[in-house]
N, C-alpha and C positions, 0 to 999 in steps of 0.2 A: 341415433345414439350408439346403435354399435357400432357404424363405422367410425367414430371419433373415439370409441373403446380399442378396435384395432389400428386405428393410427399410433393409440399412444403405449401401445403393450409392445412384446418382444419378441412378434408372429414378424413373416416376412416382409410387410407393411408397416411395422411396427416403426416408431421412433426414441422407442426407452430407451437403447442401450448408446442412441447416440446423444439425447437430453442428456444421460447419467455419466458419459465422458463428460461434454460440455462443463455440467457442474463441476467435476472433478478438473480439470483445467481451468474452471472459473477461480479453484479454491485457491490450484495450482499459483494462479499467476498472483492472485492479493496476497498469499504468504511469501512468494520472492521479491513483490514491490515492497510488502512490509517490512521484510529483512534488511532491503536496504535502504528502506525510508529510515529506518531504527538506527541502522548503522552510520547514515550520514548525517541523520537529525542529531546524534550524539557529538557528532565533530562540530556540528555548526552552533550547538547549543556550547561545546567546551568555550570555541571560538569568538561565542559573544560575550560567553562569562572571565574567559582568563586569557585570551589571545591580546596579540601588537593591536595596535589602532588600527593598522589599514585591512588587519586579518578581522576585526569587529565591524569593521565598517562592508567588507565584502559579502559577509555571512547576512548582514541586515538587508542588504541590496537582495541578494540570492530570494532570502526570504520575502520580500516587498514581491518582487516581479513573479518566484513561482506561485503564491497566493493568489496574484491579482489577475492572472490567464486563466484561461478557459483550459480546465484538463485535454480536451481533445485537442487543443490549438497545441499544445508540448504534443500529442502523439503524432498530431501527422509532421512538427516540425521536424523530429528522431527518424520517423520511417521513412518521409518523402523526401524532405529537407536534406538530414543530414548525408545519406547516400549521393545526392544529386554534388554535393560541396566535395566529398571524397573523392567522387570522379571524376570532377574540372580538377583537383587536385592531384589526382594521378593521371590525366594526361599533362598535365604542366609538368609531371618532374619524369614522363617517361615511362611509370609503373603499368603496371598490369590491371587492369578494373577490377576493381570490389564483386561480389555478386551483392544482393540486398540484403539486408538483414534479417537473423530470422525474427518474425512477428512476435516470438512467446517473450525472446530476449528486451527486444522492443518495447511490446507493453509493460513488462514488469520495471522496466528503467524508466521510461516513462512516468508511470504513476508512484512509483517508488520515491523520483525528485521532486515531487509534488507532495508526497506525502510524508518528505524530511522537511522542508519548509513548516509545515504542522506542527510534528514531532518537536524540531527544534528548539519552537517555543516552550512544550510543554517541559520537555525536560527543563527548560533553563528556569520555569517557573515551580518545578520541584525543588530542584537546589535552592531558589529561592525562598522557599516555602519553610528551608531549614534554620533553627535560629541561628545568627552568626556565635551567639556563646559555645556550640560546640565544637565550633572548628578552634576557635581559641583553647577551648580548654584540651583537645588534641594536640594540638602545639604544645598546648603546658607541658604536656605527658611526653613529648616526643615522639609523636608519629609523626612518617611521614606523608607526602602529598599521595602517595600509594594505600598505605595504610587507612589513610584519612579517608578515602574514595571506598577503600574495600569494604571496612567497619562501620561507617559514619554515613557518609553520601548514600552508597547506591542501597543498602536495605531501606531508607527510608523514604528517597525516590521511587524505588518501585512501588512500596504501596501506595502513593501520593500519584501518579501519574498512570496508575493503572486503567480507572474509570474514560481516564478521555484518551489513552490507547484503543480502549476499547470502540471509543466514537471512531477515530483514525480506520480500524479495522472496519468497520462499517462503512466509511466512505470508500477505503479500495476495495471490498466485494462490490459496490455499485458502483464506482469508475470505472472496473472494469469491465463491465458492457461496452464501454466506447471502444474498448481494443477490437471489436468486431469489424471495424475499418480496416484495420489491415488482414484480414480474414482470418484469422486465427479461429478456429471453429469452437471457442466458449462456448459459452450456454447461452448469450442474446445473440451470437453470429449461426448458432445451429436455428435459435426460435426461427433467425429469419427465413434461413434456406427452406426449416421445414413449411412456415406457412407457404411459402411461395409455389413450393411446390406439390404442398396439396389443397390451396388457394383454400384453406382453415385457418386464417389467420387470429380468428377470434381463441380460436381453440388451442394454436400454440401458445402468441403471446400468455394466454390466462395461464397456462401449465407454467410459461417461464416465469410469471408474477408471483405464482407459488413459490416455485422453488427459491427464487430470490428469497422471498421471506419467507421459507425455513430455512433457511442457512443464517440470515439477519438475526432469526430468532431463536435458533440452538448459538451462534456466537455470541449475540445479548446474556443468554444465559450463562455461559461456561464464564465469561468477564466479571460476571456477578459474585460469583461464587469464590473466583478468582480472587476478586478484590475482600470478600467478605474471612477469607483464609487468611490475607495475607494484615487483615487488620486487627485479627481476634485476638492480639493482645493490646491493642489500643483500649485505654479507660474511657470508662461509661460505655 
């Protein structure tokens, strides 16, 4: 018992202060895939709602194929995949080789387009969610498509679309574990190194099943509250 106490304290044995990176890279990487799952799922969502036919048809494609892959099958495509294609292509024109990518860039792109295919939907089913009389009756008034977005659309998307952000946000803290493939030393790429090498495995894994869920469950909660703020002037 003690020595599973000085494994996980912050003595020279210790492995806290590298589990307590880990999480903080763990957190690191689902809020840069978030940002840009948010940000693309927002184009892909405009895309399906008010884009050309062939720009609607490409967003639904996008959407179809990142959903229906396996998260890790996109990250090792990004890490191992895409550098291997950049290199045949720069000795074809001549160029100078790439080095690899770094892993942190990697994962959060990675899960990020995986988690704008999500996103996408949900946005397009907020706007959805808005009765069409008020975009008419914007128009009555002349606002414009700006106006109409700032005033109308996004206040009442964000509260409508909050609650299953908040799922989105919970599948990239647990997607990203996979990124422990291309070494990036998260929090399940440290569990592994640490059981291994101190053949504790039972005893990391359970520390990193903690920590996953408290982070699950202080983000479950701030989403709650989140959404419960931003509804409080909703009737009944």
């Amino acid at each position: 018992m003690m020595d599973d106490l000085a494994l996980l304290g912050f003595g020279p044995d210790g492995w806290a202060p590298l589990l307590l990176k880990g999480c903080l890279l763990t957190l690191a990487v689902s809020a840069a895939s978030m940002a840009i799952g948010t940000a693309l799922g927002v184009l892909l969502a405009w895309a399906r709602l008010k884009g050309p036919r062939w720009l609607r048809r490409t967003a639904l494609v996008y959407g179809v194929i990142l959903r229906g892959v396996p998260e890790l099958l996109v990250i090792l495509l990004l890490y191992f995949g895409l550098p291997s294609l950049i290199l045949s292509l720069s000795e074809t024109l001549g160029w100078e080789a790439p080095g690899l990518p770094p892993p942190f860039l990697i994962g959060s792109v990675s899960v990020g387009l995986v988690s704008a295919a999500y996103q996408a939907e949900i946005f397009r089913g907020g706007v959805g969610a808005i009765p069409r009389g008020q975009f008419e009756a914007a128009r009555a008034m002349g606002f414009s498509d700006l106006m109409c977005f700032h005033r109308i659309v996004l206040p009442q998307v964000a509260r409508i679309v909050l609650p299953a952000l908040g799922n989105v946000w919970q599948f990239n803290l647990k997607d990203s574990a996979l990124i422990a493939v291309t070494g990036l030393s998260e929090l399940m790429r440290t569990s592994l190194v640490a059981a291994g090498s101190t053949r504790h495995p039972f005893l990391f894994f359970g520390v990193a099943m903690a920590l996953y869920l408290a982070l699950t469950t202080l983000s479950s909660t701030a989403f709650y509250y989140g959404g419960r703020h931003s509804s409080r002037w909703d009737r009944g």
